[in-house]
VMD Tcl script that draws the C-alpha trace (Angstrom):
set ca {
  {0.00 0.00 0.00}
  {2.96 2.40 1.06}
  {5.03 1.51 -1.97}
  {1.33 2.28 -4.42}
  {0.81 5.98 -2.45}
  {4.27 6.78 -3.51}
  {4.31 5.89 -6.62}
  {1.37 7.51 -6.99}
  {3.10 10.76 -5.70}
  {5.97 10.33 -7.82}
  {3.41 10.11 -10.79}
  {1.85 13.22 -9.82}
  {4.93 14.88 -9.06}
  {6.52 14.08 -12.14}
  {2.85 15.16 -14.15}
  {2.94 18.39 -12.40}
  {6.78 18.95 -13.94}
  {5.15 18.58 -17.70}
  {3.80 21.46 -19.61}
  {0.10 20.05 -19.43}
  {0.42 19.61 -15.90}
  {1.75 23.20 -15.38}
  {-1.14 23.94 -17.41}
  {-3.99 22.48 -15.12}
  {-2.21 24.03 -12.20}
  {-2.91 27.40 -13.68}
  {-6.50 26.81 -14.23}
  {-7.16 25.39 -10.97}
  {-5.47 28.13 -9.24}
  {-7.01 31.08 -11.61}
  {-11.03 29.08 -11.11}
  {-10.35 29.06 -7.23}
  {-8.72 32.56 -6.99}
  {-11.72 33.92 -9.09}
  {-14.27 32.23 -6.98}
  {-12.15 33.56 -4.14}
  {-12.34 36.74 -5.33}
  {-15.92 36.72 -6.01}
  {-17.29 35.35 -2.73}
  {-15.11 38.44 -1.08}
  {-16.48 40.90 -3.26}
  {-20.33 39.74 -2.99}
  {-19.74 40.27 0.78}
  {-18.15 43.10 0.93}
  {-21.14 44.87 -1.49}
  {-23.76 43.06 0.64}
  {-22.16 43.84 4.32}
  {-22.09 47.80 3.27}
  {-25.57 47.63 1.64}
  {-27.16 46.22 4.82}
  {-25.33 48.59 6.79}
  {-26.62 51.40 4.57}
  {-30.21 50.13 4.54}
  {-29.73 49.94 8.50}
  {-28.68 53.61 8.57}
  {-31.87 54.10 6.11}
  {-34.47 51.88 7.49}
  {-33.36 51.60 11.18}
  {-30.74 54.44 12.61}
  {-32.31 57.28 11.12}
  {-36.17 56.44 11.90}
  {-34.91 56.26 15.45}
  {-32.65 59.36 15.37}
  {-35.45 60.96 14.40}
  {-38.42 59.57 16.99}
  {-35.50 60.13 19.40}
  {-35.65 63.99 18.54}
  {-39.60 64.21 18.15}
  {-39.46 62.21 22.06}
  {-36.95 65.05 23.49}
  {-39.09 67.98 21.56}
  {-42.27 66.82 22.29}
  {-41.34 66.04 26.38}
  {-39.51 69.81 26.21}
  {-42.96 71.16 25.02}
  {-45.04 69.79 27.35}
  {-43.08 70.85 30.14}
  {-43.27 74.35 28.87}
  {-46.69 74.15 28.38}
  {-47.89 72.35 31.52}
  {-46.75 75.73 33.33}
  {-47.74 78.08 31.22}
  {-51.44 76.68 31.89}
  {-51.28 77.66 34.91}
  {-49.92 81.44 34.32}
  {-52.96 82.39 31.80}
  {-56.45 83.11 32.68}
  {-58.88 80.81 32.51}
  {-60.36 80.95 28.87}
  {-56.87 79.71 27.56}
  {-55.86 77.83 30.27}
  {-58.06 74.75 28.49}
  {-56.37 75.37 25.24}
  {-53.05 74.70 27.03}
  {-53.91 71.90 28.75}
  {-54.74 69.82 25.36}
  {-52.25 71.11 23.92}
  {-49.82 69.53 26.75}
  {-52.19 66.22 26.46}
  {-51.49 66.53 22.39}
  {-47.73 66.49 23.48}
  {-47.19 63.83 25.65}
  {-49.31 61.76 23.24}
  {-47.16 62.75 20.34}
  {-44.00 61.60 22.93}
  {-45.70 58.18 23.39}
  {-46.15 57.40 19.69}
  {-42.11 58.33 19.08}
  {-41.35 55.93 21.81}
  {-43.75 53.45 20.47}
  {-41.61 53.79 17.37}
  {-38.28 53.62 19.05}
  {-39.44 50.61 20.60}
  {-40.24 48.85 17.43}
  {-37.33 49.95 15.88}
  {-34.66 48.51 18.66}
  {-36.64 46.26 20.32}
  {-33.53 44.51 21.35}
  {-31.25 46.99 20.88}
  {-28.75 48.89 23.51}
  {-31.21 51.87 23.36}
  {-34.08 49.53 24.75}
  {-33.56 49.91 28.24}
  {-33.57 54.01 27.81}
  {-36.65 53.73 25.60}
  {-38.54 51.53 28.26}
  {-37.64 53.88 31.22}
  {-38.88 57.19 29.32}
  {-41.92 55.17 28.81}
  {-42.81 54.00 32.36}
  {-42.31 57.16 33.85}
  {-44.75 58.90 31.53}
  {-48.28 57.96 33.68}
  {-46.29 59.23 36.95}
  {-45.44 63.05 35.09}
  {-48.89 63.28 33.90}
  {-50.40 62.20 36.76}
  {-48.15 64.87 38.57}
  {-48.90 67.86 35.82}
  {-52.83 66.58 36.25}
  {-52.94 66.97 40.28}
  {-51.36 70.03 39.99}
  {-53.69 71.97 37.62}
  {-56.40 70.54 39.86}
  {-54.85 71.67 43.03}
  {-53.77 75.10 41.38}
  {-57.36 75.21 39.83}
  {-58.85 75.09 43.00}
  {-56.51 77.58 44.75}
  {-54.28 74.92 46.51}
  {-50.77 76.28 47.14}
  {-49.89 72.36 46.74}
  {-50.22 72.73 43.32}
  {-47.37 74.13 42.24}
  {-45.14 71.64 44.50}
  {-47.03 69.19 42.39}
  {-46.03 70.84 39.21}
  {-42.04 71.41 40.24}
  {-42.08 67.92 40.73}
  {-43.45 67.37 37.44}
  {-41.08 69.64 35.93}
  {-37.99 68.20 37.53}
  {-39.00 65.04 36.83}
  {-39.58 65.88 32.81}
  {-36.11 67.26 33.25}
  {-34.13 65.22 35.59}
  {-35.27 61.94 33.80}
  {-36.79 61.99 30.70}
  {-35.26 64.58 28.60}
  {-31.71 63.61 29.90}
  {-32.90 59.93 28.52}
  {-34.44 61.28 25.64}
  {-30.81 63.29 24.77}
  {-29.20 59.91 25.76}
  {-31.07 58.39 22.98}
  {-30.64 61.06 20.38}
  {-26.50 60.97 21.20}
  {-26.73 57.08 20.83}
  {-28.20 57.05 17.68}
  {-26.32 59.82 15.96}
  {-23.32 58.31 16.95}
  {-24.71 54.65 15.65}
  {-25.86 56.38 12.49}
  {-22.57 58.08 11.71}
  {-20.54 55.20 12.04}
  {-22.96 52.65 9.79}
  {-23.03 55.30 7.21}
  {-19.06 55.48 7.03}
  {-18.00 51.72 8.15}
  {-20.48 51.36 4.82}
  {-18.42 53.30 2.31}
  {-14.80 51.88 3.49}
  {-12.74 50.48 0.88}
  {-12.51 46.70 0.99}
  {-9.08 46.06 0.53}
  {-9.20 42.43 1.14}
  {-11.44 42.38 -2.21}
  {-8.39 44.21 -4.40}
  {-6.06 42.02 -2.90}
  {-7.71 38.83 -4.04}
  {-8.33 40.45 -7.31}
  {-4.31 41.43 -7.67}
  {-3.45 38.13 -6.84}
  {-5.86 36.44 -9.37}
  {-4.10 38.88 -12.29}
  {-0.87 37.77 -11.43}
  {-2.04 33.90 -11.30}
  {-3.10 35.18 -14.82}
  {-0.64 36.72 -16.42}
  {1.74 33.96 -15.03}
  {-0.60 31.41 -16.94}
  {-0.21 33.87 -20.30}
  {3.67 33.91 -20.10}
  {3.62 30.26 -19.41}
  {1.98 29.34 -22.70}
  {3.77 32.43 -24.52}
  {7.17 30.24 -23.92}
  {6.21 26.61 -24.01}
  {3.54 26.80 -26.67}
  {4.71 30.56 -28.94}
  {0.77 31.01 -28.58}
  {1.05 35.23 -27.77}
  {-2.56 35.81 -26.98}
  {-5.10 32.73 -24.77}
  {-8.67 34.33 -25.25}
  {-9.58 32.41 -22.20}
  {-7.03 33.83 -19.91}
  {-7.69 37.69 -21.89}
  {-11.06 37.31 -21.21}
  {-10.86 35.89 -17.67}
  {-8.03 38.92 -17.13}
  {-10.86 41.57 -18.54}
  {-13.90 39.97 -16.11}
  {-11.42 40.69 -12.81}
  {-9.71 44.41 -14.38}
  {-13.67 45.21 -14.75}
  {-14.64 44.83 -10.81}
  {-11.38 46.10 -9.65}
  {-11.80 49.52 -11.20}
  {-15.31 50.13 -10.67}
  {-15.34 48.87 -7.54}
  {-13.50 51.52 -6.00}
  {-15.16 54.26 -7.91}
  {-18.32 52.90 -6.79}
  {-17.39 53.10 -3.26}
  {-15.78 56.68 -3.84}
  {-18.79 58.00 -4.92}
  {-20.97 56.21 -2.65}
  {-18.72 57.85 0.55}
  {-19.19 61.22 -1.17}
  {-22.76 60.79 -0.70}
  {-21.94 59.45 2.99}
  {-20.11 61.93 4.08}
  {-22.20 65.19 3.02}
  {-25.03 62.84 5.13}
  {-22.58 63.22 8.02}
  {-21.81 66.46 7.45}
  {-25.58 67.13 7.40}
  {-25.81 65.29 10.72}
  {-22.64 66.43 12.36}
  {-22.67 70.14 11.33}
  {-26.45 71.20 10.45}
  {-28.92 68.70 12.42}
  {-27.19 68.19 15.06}
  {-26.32 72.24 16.60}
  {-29.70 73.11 15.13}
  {-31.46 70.24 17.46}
  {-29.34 71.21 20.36}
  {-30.29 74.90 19.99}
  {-33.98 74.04 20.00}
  {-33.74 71.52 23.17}
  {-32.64 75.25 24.54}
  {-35.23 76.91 23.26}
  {-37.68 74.66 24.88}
  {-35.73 74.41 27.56}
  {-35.53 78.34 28.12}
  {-39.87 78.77 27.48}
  {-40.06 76.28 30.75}
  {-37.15 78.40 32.34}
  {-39.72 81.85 31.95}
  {-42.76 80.03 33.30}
  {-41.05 79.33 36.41}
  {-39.77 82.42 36.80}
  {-42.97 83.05 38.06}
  {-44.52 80.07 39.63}
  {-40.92 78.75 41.53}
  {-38.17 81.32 40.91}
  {-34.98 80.71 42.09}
  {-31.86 82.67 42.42}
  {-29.88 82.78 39.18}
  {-32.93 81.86 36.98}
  {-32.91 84.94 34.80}
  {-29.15 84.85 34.40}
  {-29.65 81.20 33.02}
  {-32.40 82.24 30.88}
  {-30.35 84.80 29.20}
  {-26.77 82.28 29.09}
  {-29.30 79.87 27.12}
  {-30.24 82.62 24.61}
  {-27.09 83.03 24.08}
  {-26.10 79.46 23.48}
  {-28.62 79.04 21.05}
  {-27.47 81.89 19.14}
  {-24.29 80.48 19.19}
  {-25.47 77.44 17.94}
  {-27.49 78.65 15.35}
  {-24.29 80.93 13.78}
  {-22.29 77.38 14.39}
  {-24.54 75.80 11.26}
  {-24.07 79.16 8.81}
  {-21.04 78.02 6.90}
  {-23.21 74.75 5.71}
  {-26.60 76.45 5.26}
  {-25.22 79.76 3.85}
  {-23.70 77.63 1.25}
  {-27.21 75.65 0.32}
  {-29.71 78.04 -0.75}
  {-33.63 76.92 0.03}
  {-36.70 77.01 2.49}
  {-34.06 74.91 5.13}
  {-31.55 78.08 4.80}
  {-34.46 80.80 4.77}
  {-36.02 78.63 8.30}
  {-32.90 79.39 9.94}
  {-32.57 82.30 8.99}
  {-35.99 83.29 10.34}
  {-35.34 81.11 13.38}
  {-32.31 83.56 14.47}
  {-34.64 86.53 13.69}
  {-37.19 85.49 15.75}
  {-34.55 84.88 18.88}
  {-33.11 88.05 18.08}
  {-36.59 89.26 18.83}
  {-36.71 86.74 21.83}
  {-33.58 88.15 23.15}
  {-34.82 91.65 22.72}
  {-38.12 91.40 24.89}
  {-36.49 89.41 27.54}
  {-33.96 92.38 28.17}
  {-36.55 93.39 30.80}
  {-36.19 91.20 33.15}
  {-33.78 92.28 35.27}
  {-32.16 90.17 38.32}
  {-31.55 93.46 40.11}
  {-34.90 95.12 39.85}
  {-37.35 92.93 39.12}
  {-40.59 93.51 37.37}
  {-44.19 93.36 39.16}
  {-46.29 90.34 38.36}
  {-48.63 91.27 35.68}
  {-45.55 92.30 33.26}
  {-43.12 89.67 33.69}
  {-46.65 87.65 33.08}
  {-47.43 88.87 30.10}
  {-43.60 89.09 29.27}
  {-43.20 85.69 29.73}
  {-46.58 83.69 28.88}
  {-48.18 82.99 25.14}
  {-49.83 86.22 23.78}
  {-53.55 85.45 23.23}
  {-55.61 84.55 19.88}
  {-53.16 83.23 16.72}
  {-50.15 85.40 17.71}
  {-47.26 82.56 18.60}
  {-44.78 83.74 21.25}
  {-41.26 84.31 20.22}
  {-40.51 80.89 21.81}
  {-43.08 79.07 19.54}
  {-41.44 80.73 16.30}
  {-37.97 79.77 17.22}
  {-38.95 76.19 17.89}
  {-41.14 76.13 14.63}
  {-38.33 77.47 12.61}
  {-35.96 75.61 13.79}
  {-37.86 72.00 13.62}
  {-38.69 72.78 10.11}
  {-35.53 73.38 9.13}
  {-34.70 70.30 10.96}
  {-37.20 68.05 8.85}
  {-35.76 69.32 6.15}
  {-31.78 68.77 6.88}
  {-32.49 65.29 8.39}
  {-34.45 64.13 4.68}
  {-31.56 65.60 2.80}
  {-29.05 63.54 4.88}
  {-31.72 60.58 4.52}
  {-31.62 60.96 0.53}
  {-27.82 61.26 0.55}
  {-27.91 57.80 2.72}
  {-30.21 56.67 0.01}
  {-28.37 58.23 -3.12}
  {-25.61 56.25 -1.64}
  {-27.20 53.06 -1.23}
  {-28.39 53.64 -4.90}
  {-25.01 53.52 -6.20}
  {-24.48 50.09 -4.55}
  {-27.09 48.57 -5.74}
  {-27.21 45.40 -7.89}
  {-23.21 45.44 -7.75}
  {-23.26 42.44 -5.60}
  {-25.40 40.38 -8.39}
  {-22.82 42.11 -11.22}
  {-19.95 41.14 -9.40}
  {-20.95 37.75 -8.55}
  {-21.57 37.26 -12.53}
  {-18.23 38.73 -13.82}
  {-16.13 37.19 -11.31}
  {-17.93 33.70 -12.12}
  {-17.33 34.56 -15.63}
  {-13.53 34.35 -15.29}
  {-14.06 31.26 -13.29}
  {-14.88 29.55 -16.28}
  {-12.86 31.59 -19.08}
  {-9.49 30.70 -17.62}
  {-10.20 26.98 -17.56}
  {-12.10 27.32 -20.83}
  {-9.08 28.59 -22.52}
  {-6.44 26.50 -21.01}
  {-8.59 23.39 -21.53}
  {-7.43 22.92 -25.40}
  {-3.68 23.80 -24.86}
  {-3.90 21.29 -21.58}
  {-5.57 18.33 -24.42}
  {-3.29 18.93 -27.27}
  {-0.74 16.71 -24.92}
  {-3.48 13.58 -24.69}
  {-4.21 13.35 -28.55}
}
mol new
graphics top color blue
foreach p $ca { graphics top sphere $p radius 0.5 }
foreach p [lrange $ca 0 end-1] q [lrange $ca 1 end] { graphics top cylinder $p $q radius 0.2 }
display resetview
């Protein structure tokens, strides 16, 4: 048996040493490498256009319920204590308006929770939404207590407030930060070059043009259409490739840059805005020392973060550019009336009131116009950064099926072709 196995190895050896022999070595190695090459290229294309469709489908859905959860929360804290500040007639208006909000909350976490059901943001998504009954139930006993003249009341709606800001909108920015973060980096792992892929492809051309020089000097054959045709179905995917990806991380990264430089300040400075309409309202019903002069810091700040996003949206001309730009007129106007409050004399009652609560009928307090400037221009930033996402996902797709095809093409073309040179040496 010992003596057979080595003679068969000698056999092979010595078959391996003969032209046809080199031959079949050359096609086996150029069919595996361009299998090889096309089971790392199909992956590559299908790992970054499941990432994108994640950062389509997935990350940016919950980006954005994890904005409408932190705007909608913000809101309704404002508006829970301006209820109480009005007179009567409006003070119903208000309420619903607060109901309207934490229902519009509810339905973004409802989303959230769909979307990441087991993801890391679960556990921030299910705390959000069992402390929701216990804040409404607090804003509710409040207005009833206040309503009926109960100086309980407005312990009921501090706690309410503290609790709105002390746990759910620090969750609710929590989530936003997660899934910007998440979104950013699925968008750009998803445009990477895959390097691995070229490699496999250089090595298959040089198994290649090995093969050609091989025949060249045993056979004087100068061209193999097999192997030239097998050589053209691997050049093809390793230039377009590359371009493809190129132009699919230009579309990534003005997504980013959308996300990063426009969305992101322009959410910030209306999480302030909201933040600073609460900070008014309880100037009167709990003031506290240093209240004003944090009311005025977060003016600023929003200012600030409103010039931050210029150099992008002075640069992109449209109804997102012209929101913000009415968004920094109306806090210029904010800014303006709210020079009258004054830590060191302060106003009586009925005008830091009226300074500070929603002006009756359709007129919308500066506060309102700033927020609905700012979340339209916010819509319309996060669907251009959505389409780029898309546009890039566009570009990848059907590569996968293309690539798969050409690189199975060569597969078969270098065999094909070395097949009649390797049978000339049996006839």
């Amino acid at each position: 048996m010992d003596r057979a196995m080595a003679l068969v190895r000698r056999e092979f050896r010595a078959y391996l040493r003969r032209t046809e022999g080199r031959l079949a070595v050359f096609a086996a190695l150029a069919a595996a490498g361009a299998v090889l090459f096309g089971l790392v290229g199909t992956t590559a294309l299908r790992q970054r256009q499941a990432e994108l469709d994640e950062a389509v489908d997935r990350r940016g859905a919950l980006t954005s319920a994890a904005l409408d959860v932190y705007r909608a929360f913000a809101d309704a804290d404002a508006t829970s204590l301006d209820a109480v500040l009005v007179d009567q007639q409006r003070s119903p208006g208000l309420q619903q308006a607060f109901r309207d909000d934490v229902s519009h909350a509810v339905d973004a976490l409802r989303e959230a929770a769909v979307r990441d059901a087991d993801g890391g943001s679960a556990e921030l998504v299910r705390r959000m939404t069992e402390l929701v009954p216990q804040y409404v139930q607090l804003v509710e006993t409040g207005w009833t207590a206040t309503r009926n003249q109960q100086p309980v009341g407005t312990s009921y709606l501090a706690q309410a407030s503290f609790l709105v800001r002390g746990e759910i909108l620090r969750s609710a920015d929590e989530l936003r930060g997660e899934q910007v973060k998440a979104l950013t980096e699925a968008q750009r792992a998803a445009s990477t070059q895959s390097w691995l892929t070229y490699l496999v492809g250089v090595l298959l051309l040089v198994v290649l043009f090995a093969a050609q020089r091989f025949l060249f000097h045993r056979t004087r054959r100068k061209v193999n259409p097999g192997l030239v045709l097998a050589t053209a179905l691997t050049l093809v995917p390793l230039i377009w490739l590359p371009a493809a990806l190129l132009v699919a991380a230009h579309h990534v990264e003005e997504s980013v840059v959308r996300w990063e430089r426009v969305v992101a300040p322009l959410a910030e400075a209306r999480k302030l805005g909201r933040s600073a309409d609460g900070n008014e309202a309880r100037i009167l019903i709990y003031p506290a020392a240093g209240d004003i002069i944090a009311l005025k810091a977060d003016l600023g700040r929003i200012r600030a973060l409103i010039e931050e996003t210029k150099p992008i949206t002075d640069a992109e001309p449209g109804p997102e550019r012209e929101r913000v730009d009415q968004a920094a007129t109306a806090l210029h106007a904010w800014i303006a009336a709210d020079e009258a409050l004054d830590p060191e004399s302060p106003l009586p009652y009925p005008r830091t009131a009226a300074l500070v609560t929603p002006p009756e009928g359709d007129v919308k307090s500066h506060a309102e116009q700033v927020d609905e400037h700012l979340t339209a221009a916010i819509t319309g930033y996060t669907a251009g950064s959505v389409e780029a996402t898309a546009s890039a996902r566009g570009v990848l797709g059907g590569l996968d099926v293309l690539f798969a095809l050409l690189a199975g093409g060569a597969a078969i073309a270098a065999p094909a072709g070395l097949w009649p040179r390797i049978q000339e040496y049996y006839r």
